[in-house]
Every structure is written in C-alpha cells, then in structure tokens.
NUBA-14238 format. One record per residue (C-alpha): residue in three letters; residue number from 1; y, x, z. Coordinates in nm, 4 decimals, padded with zeros to 6 digits. Layout:
! NUBA-14238
r residuo->ALA, num->NUM, Y->Y, X->X, Z->Z;
...
END
This chain:
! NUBA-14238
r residuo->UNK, num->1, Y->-00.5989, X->-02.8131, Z->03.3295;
r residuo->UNK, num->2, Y->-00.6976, X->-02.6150, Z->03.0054;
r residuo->UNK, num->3, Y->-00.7675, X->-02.2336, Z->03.1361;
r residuo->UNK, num->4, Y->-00.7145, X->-01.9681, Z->02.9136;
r residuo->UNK, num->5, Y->-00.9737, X->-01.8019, Z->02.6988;
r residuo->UNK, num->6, Y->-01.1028, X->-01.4989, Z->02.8786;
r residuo->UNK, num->7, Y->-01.2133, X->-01.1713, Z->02.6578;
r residuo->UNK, num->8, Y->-01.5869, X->-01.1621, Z->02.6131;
r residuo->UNK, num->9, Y->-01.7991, X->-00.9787, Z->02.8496;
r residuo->UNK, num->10, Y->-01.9993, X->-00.6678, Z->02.7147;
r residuo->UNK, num->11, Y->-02.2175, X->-00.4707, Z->02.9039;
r residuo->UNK, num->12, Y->-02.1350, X->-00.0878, Z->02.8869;
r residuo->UNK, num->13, Y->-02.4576, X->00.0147, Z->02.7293;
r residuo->UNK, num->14, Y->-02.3928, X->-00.2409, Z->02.4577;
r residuo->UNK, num->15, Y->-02.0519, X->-00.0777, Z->02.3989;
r residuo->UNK, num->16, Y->-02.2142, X->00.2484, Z->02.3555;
r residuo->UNK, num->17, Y->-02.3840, X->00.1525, Z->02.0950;
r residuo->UNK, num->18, Y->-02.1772, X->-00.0255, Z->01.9301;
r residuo->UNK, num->19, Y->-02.0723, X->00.0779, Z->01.6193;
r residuo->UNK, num->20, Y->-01.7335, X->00.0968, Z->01.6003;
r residuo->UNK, num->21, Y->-01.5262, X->00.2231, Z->01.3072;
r residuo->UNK, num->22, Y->-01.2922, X->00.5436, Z->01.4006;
r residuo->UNK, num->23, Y->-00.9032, X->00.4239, Z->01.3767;
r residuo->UNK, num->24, Y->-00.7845, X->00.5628, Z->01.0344;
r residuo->UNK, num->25, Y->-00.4911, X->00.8005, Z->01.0948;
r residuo->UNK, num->26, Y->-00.1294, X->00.6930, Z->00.9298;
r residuo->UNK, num->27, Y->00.0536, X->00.9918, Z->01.0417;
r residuo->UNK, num->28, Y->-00.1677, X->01.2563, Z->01.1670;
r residuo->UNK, num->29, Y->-00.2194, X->01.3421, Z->01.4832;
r residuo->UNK, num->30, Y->00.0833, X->01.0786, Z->01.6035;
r residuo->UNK, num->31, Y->00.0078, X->00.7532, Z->01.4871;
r residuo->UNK, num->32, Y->-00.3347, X->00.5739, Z->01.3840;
r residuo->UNK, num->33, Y->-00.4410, X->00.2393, Z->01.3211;
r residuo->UNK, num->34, Y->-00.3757, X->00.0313, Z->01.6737;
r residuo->UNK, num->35, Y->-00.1099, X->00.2651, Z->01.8000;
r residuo->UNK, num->36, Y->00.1855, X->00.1429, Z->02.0060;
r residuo->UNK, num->37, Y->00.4424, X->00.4022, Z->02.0431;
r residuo->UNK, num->38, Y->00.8128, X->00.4079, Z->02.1716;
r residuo->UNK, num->39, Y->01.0991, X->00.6475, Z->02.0862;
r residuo->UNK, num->40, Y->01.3995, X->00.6714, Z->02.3043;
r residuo->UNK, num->41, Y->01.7239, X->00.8537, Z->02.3208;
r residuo->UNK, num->42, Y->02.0855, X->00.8194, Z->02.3472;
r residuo->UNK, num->43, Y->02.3253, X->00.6635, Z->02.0955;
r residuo->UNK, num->44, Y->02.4091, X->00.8797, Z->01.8214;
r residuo->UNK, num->45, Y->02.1291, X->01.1074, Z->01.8447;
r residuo->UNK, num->46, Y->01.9344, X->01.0372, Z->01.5371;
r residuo->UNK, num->47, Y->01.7220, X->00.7915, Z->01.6565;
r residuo->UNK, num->48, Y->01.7333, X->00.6132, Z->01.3091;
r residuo->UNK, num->49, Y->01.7035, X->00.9260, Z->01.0876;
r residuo->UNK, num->50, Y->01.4002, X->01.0153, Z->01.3191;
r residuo->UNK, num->51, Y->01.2423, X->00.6458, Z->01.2727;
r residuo->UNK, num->52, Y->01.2802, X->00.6550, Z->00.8927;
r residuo->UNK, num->53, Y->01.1625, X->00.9781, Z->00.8514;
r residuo->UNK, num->54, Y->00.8122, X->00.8795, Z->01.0019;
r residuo->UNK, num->55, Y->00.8453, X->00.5325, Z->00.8325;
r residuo->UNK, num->56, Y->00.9385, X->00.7221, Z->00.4972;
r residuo->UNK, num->57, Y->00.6075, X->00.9653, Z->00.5097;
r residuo->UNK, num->58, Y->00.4171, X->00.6793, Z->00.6448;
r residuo->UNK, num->59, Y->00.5090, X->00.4380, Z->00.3136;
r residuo->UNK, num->60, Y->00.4644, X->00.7874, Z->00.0664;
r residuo->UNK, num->61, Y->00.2342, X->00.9367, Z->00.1957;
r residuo->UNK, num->62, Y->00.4137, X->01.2293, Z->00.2682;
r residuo->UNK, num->63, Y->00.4797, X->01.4211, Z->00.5608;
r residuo->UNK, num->64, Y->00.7893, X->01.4435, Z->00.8528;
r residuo->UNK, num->65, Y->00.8000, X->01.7272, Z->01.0359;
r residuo->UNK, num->66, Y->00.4676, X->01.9024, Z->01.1527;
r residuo->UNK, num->67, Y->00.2855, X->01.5097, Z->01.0926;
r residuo->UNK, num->68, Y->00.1364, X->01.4364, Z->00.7467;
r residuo->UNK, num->69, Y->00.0472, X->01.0519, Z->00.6538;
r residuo->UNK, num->70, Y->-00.3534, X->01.0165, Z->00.5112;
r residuo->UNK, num->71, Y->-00.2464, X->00.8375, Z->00.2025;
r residuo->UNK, num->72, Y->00.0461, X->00.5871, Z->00.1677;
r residuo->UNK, num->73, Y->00.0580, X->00.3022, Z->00.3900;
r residuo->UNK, num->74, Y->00.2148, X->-00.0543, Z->00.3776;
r residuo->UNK, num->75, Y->00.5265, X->-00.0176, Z->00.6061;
r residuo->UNK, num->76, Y->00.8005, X->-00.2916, Z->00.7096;
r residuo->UNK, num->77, Y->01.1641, X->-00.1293, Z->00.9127;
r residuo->UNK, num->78, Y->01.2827, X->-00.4059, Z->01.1503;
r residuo->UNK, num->79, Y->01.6511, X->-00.3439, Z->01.1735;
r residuo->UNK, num->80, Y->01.8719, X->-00.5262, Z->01.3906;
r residuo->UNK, num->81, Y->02.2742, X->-00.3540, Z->01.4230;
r residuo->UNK, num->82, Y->02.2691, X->-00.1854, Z->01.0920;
r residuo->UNK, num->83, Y->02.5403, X->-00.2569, Z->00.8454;
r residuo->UNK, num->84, Y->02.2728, X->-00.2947, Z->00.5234;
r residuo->UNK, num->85, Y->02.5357, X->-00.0268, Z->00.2880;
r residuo->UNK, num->86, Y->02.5012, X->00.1886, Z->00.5800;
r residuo->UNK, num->87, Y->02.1241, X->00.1406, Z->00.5969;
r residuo->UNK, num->88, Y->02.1167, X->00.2204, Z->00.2170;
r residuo->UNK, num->89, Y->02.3278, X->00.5149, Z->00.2687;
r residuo->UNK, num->90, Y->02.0643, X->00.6716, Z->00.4396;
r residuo->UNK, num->91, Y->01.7846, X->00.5596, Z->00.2712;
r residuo->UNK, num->92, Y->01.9154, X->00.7255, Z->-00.0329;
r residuo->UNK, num->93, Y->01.8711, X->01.0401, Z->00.1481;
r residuo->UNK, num->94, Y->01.5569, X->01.0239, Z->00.1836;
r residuo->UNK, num->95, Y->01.5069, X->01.0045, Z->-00.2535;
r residuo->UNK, num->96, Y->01.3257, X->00.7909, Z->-00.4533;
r residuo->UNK, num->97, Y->01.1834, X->00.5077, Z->-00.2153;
r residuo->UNK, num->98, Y->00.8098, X->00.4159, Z->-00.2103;
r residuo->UNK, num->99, Y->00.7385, X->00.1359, Z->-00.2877;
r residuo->UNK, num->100, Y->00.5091, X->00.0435, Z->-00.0004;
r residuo->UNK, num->101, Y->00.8453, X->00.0829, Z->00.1968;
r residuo->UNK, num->102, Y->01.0123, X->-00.2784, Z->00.3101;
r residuo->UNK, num->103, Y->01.2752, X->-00.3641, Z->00.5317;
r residuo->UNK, num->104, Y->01.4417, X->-00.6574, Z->00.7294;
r residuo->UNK, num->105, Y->01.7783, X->-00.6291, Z->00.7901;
r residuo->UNK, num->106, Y->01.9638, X->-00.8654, Z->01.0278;
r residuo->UNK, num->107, Y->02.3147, X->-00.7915, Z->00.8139;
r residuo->UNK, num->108, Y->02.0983, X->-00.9669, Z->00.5399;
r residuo->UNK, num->109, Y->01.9526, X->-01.2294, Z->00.7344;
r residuo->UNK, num->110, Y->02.1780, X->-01.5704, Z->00.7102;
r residuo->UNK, num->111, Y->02.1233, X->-01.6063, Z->01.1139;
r residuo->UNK, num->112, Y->02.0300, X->-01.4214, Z->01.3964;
r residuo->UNK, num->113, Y->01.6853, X->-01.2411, Z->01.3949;
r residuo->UNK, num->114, Y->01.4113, X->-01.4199, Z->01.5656;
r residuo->UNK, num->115, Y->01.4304, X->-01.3043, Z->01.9201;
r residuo->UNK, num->116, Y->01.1129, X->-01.0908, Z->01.9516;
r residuo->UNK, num->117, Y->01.1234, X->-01.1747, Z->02.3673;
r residuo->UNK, num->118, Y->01.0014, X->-01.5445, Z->02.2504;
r residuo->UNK, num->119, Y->00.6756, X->-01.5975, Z->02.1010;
r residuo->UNK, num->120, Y->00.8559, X->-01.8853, Z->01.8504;
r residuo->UNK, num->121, Y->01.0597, X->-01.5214, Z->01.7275;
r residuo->UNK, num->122, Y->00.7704, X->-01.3341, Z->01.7555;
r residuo->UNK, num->123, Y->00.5233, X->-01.5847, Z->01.5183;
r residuo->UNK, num->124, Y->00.8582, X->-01.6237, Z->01.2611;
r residuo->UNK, num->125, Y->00.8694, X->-01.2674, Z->01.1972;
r residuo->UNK, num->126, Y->00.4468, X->-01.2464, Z->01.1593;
r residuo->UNK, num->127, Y->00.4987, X->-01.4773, Z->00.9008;
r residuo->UNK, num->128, Y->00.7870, X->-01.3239, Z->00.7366;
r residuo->UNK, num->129, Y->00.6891, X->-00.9487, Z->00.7166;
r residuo->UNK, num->130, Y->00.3531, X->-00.9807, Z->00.5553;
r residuo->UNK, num->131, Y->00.0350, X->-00.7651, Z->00.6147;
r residuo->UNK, num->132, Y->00.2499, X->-00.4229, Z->00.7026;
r residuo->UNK, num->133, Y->00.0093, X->-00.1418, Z->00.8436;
r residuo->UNK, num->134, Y->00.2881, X->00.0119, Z->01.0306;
r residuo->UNK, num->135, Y->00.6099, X->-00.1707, Z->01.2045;
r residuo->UNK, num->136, Y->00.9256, X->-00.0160, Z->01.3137;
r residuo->UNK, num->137, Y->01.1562, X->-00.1944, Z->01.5331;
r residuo->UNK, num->138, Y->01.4820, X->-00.0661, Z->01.5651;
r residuo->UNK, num->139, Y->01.6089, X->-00.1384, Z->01.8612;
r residuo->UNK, num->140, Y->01.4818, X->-00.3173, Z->02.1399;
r residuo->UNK, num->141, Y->01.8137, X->-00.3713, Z->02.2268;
r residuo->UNK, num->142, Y->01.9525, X->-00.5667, Z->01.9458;
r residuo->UNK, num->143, Y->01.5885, X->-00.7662, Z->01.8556;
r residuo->UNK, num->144, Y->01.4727, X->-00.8694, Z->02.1959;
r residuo->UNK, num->145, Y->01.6559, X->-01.0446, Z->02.4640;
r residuo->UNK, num->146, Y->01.5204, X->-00.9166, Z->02.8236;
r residuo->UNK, num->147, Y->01.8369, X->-00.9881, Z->03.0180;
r residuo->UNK, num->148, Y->01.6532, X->-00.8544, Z->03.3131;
r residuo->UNK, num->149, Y->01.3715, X->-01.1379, Z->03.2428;
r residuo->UNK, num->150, Y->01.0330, X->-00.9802, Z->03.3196;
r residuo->UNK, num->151, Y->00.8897, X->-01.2532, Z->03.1838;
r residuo->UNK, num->152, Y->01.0502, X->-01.1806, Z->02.8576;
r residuo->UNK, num->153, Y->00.8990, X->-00.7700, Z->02.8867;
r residuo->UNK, num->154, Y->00.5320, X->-00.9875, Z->02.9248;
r residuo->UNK, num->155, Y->00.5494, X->-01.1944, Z->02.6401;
r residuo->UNK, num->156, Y->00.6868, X->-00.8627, Z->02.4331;
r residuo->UNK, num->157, Y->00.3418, X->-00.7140, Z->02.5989;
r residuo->UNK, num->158, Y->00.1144, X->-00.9844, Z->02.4822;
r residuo->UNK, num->159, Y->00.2216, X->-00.9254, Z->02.1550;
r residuo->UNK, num->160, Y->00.2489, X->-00.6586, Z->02.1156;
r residuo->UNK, num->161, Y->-00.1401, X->-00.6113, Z->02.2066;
r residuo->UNK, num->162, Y->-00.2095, X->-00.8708, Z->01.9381;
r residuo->UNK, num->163, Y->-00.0894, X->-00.6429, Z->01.6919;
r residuo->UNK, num->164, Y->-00.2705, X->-00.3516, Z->01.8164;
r residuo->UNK, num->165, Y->-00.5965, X->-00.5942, Z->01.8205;
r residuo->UNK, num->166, Y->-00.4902, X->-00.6733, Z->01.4171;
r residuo->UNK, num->167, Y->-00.5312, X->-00.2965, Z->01.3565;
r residuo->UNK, num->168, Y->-00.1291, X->-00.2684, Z->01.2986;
r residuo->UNK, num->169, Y->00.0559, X->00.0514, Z->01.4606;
r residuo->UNK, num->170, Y->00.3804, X->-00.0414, Z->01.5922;
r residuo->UNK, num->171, Y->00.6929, X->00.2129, Z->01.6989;
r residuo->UNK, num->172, Y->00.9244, X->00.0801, Z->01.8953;
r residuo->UNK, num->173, Y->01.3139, X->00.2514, Z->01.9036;
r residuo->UNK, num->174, Y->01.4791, X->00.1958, Z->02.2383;
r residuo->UNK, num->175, Y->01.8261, X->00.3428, Z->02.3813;
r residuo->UNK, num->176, Y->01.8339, X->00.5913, Z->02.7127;
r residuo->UNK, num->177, Y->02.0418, X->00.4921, Z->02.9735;
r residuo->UNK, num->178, Y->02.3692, X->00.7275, Z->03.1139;
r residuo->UNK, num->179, Y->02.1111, X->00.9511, Z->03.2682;
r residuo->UNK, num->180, Y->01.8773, X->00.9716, Z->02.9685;
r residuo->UNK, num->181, Y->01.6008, X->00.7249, Z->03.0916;
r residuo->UNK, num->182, Y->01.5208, X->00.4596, Z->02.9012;
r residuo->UNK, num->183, Y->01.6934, X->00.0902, Z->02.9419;
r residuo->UNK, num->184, Y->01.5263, X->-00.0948, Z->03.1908;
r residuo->UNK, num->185, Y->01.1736, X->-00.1467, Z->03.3268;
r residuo->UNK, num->186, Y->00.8868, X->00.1309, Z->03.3516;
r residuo->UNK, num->187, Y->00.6450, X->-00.0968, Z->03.2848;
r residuo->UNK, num->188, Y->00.7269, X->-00.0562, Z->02.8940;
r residuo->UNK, num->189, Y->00.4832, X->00.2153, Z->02.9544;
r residuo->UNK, num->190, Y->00.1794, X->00.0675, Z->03.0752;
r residuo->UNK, num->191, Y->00.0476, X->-00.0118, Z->02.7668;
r residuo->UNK, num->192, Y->00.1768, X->00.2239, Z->02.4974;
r residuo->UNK, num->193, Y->00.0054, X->00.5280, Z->02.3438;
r residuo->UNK, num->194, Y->00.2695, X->00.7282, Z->02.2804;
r residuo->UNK, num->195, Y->00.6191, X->00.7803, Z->02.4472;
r residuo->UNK, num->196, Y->00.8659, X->01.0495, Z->02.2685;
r residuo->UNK, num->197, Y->01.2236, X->01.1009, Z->02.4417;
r residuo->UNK, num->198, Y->01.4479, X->01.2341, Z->02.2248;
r residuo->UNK, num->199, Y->01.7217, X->01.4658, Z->02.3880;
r residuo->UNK, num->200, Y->01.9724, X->01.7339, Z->02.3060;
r residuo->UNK, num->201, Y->01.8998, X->02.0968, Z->02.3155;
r residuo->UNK, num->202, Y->02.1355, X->02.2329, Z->02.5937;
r residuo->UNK, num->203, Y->02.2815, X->02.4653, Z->02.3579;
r residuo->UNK, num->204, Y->02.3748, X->02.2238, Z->02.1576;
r residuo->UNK, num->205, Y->02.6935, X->02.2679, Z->01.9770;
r residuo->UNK, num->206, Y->02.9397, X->02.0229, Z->01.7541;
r residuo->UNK, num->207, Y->02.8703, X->02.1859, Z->01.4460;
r residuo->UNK, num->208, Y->02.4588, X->02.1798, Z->01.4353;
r residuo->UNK, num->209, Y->02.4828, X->01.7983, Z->01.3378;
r residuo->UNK, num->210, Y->02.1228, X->01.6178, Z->01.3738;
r residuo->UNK, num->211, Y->01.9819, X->01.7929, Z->01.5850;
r residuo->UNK, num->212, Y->01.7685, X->01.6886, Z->01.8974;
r residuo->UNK, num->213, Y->01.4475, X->01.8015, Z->02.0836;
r residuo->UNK, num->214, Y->01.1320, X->01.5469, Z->02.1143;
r residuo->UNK, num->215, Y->00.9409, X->01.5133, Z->02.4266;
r residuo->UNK, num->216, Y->00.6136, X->01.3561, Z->02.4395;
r residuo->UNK, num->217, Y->00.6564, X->01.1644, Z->02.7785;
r residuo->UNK, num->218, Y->00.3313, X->00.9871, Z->02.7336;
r residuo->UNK, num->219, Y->00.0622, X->01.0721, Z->02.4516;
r residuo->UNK, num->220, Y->-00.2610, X->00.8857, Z->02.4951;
r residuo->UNK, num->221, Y->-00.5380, X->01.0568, Z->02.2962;
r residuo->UNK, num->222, Y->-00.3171, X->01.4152, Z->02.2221;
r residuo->UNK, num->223, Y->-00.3669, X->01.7517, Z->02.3768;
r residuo->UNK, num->224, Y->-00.2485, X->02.0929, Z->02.3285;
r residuo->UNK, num->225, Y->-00.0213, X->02.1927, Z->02.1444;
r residuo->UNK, num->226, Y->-00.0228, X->01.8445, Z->01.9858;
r residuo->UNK, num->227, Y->00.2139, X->01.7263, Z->02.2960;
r residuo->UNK, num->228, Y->00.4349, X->02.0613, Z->02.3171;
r residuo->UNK, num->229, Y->00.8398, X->01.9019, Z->02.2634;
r residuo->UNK, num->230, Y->00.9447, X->02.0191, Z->01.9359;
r residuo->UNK, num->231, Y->01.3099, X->02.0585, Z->01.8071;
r residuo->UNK, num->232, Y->01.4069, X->01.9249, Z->01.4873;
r residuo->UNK, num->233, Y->01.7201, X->01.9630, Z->01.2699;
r residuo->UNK, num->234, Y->01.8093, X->01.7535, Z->01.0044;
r residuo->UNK, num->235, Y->01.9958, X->01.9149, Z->00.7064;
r residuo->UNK, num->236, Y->02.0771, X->01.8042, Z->00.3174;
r residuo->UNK, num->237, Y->01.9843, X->02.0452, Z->00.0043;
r residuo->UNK, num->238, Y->02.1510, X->02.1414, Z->-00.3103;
r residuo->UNK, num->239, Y->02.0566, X->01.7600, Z->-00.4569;
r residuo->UNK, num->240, Y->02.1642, X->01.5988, Z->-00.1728;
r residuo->UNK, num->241, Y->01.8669, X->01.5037, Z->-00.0096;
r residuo->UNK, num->242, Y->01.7180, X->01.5505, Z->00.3874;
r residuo->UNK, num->243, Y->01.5406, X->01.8705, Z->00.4779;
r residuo->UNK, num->244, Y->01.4164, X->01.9336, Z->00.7660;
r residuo->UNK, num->245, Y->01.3585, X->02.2030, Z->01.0245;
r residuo->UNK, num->246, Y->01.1161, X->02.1768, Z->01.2943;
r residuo->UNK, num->247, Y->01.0183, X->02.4313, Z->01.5560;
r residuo->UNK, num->248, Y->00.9262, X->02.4821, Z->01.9279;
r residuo->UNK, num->249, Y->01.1703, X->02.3463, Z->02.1910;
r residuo->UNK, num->250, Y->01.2478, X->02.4700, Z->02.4765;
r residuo->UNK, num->251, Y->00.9639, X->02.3313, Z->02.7357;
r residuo->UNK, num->252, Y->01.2512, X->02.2001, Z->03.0065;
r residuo->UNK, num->253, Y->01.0595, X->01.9598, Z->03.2801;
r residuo->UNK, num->254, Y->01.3890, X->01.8550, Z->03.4379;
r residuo->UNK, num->255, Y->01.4208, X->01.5283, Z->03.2679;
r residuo->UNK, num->256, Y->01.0593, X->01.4402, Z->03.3166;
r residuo->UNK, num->257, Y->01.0507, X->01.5103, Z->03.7105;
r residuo->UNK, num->258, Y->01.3774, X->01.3462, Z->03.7172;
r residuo->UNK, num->259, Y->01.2307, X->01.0103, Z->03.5513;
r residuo->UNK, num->260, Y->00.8855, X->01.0192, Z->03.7914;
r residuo->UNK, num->261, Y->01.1362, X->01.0796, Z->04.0589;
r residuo->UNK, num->262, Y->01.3127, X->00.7866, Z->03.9642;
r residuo->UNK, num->263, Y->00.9931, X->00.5709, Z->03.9516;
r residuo->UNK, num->264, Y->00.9017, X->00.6845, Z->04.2893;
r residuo->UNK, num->265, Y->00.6490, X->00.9826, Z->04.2810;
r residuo->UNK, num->266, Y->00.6941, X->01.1908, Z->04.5687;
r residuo->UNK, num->267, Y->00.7907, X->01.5433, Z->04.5338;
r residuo->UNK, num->268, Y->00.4645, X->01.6516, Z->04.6145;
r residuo->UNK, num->269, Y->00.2655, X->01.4346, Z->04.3344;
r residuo->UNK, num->270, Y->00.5521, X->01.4749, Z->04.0739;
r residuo->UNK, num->271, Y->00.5145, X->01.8902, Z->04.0835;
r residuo->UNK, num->272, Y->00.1370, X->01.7978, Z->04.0348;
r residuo->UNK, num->273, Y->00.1319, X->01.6231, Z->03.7380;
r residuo->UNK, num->274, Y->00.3982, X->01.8946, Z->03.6038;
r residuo->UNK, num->275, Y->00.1168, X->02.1709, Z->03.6732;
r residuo->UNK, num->276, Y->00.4038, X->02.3158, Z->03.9393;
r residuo->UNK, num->277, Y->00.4307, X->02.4062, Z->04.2741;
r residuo->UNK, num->278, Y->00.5723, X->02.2469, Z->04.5118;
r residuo->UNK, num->279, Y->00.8348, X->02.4825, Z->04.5751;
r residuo->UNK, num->280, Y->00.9463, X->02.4753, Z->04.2054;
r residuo->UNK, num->281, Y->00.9203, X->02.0700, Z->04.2753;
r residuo->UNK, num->282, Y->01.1954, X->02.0803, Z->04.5197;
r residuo->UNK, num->283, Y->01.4238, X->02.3215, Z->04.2627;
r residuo->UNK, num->284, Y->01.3939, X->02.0620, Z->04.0452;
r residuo->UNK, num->285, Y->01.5201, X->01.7849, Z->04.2326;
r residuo->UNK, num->286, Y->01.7757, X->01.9548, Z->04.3509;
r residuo->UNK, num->287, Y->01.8842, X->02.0485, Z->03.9987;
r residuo->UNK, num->288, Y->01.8567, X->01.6556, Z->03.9065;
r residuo->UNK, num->289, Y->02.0634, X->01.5551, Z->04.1388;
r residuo->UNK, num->290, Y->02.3183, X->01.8173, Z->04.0889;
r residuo->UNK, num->291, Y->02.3118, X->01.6738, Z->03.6934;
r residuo->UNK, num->292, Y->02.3665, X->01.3669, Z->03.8170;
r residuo->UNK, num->293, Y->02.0156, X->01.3009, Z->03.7212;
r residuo->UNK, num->294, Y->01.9308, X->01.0933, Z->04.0349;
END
C-alpha cells in the first residue's frame, strides 16, 4: 500500500526565519496572490456584473468599487449558463477589454465543461486555461456536480488548495438558497479567505436596478473598516458604459445570526461573535424566524 506524501515538517523557529516573499496584492485590500474567496447571492442579483467588475479591474488594472488592482493581472472568467451574446452584451459595458482578460464559455465549448467535482475535470481545465493569476468561476452550480456528494466538496477542496499553493487567487460565484444562505454545505468555508454575501437593501425598490449590499461573512487577513458591508449600484453613462456607486450599507446582523444559527451556534455564542448581548441575541432570532429565516 503506497501512503500518501505527507507535507514536510518545519520547526517553528525555522519558519520564523524564513524568508518568505509578502503575497503581491491583485485587488487591494480584497484579493492577493493565494486568495480563495466566494461570492454568494440570489439569482438575479448581479452576481455576474459584480464578478466581472473585479475580474475587469483585476485584467486592467483598474479599480471596482473602493478596491484598486496593483498593475494588470492575467485573468481567465469560467462561465458555465451564460448564453456567449449575452456574455458579450455585458462585457461591452464594461469598454474596451484588456487584453489580459480571457474567458471560457460553456455556450462555446462543443461539450459539457469538465466537471470541476472530478479531478479528470479539474486537470482538463489546468491545462486549458493557461498560467491565469486570477480565476473566476461562475457558478458552482452549473461547473461542479456535488449532488449532495461530500466527497465531491473534498476533491473541490484539494484543489482548490493546489491553486492557492501555485500562487493563483481564485473567486468562486455560488447561488443563496430561499432563505439567502448559500447552497449546501458549511464546510465551503473552512478553507476560504474571504466570504462576501450579496443581498438586497430592504428598501429596495423596482426601479433602482443593480443594486445590492455586500457582506463580508468571512475575511481572513481584513479589519476595520476594510470588512464594513458596502452597497453598490450599478448605473450606465452618457456613452453607454457601467458606473458605479458605492457607499456604506446599512450594518444589518440578521442574516449573519440567522446563518450561525443555522449551523448550530447557540444563542449565547452567536450574540458573541456579533459583539451583542445576549438579550439583543434572542431579538434576533426571533426576528429570523418571523422572516422565515429559520
């Protein structure tokens, strides 16, 4: 029986002195070299404007939002539901595209995608998408099969640490359920950086279009005002093109004490890592359940 290769051992004074190169940032302070983030939200809330806008400043070197990329980057967009005219219908909002800027489309493909819950998927698309520096794939839903597999979530895992250990950020797009969780398993959390939830302002209206709040559910490495939820709006100017609008959201911890609710934290422990009492704990519960929430 072959037993696999175990990572070396290194003794914790070695490791601090090591010298280790800082991660270079690709879209400041959000994403850096090694990052694995996820975005989630509910259909037809911008999920794809949002991705493209970071992949977009990523590839120019430009900026989205209140995030500005350190100098262009090479970037490849994973999409798998996308009619490609519809795809290019919003890329040509965006302007001139940078070059640096690629994308796989499973409209284009003349099969299926490789199935990124398989490692045979998951070394076909390695090969096919080059040396990017940044990877968006968009959705989970439509490029990995979990079918309630945990196995499947694993193998996604493993690789998705290889790509972190080959210095490539990855940002992973990934539909909420009715009740504005993401689909299936918490442990899709364990080992990302960075978890944003995008929701709609409760005053939203009709009219106001694209426009959605961002919560930053889990942000390895940011503090402050770094991790404050923002809401964005997404608009076109005189020539067509996006603007957009960015500002501070309304800090709302209902969904987030609804979802460690959901993953079992007691009332107690979930008001704690709110900074709340336990008095406002209970409120909230009660308010989460009146939603629907729970």
């Amino acid at each position: 029986m072959t037993l696999p290769a175990m990572p070396r051992r290194i003794s914790a004074a070695a490791l601090s002195a090591a010298d280790l190169p800082e991660r270079e940032t690709i879209l400041d302070p959000i994403l850096s070299q090694k990052s694995l983030a996820l975005l989630y939200g509910p259909r037809g809330l911008g999920k794809t404007f949002f991705a493209l806008g970071i992949a977009w400043a990523a590839a120019s070197g430009g900026s989205f939002l209140n995030w500005r990329a350190s100098r262009p980057h090479r970037v490849v967009y994973v999409d798998g539901e996308m009619a490609a005219v519809d795809m290019k219908r919003r890329l040509a909002l965006f302007g001139p595209a940078p070059p640096t800027l690629d994308l796989m489309l499973a409209d284009l493909h003349p099969g299926a995608l490789p199935d990124l819950a398989r490692q045979e998927g998951q070394h076909s698309l390695m090969e096919a998408w080059g040396l990017p520096e940044l990877v968006v794939l968009d959705n989970l839903s439509s490029l990995a099969s979990f079918q309630g597999d945990p196995d499947s979530w694993s193998s996604l895992q493993r690789f998705l640490i290889l790509q972190r250990r080959l210095g490539r950020a990855m940002l992973l797009v990934h539909h909420a359920n009715k009740k504005g969780f993401q689909r299936g398993t918490g442990r899709r959390e364990d080992v990302l950086d960075l978890v944003m939830a995008m929701r709609r302002p409760e005053d939203y209206a009709a009219r106001d279009g694209a426009r959605f709040e961002i919560h930053f559910e889990k942000a390895r490495g940011l503090h402050g005002a770094d991790v404050d939820p923002i809401e964005a709006r997404m608009e076109t100017d005189t020539a067509g093109l996006t603007c957009w609008s960015v500002g501070p959201a309304h800090k709302n911890p209902l969904h987030r004490a609804a979802a460690l609710l959901a993953e079992g934290a007691s009332i107690a422990g979930m008001a704690r890592q709110l900074g709340l009492s336990r008095t406002e704990g209970y409120r909230l519960r009660d308010k989460a359940r009146e939603k629907g929430l729970l």
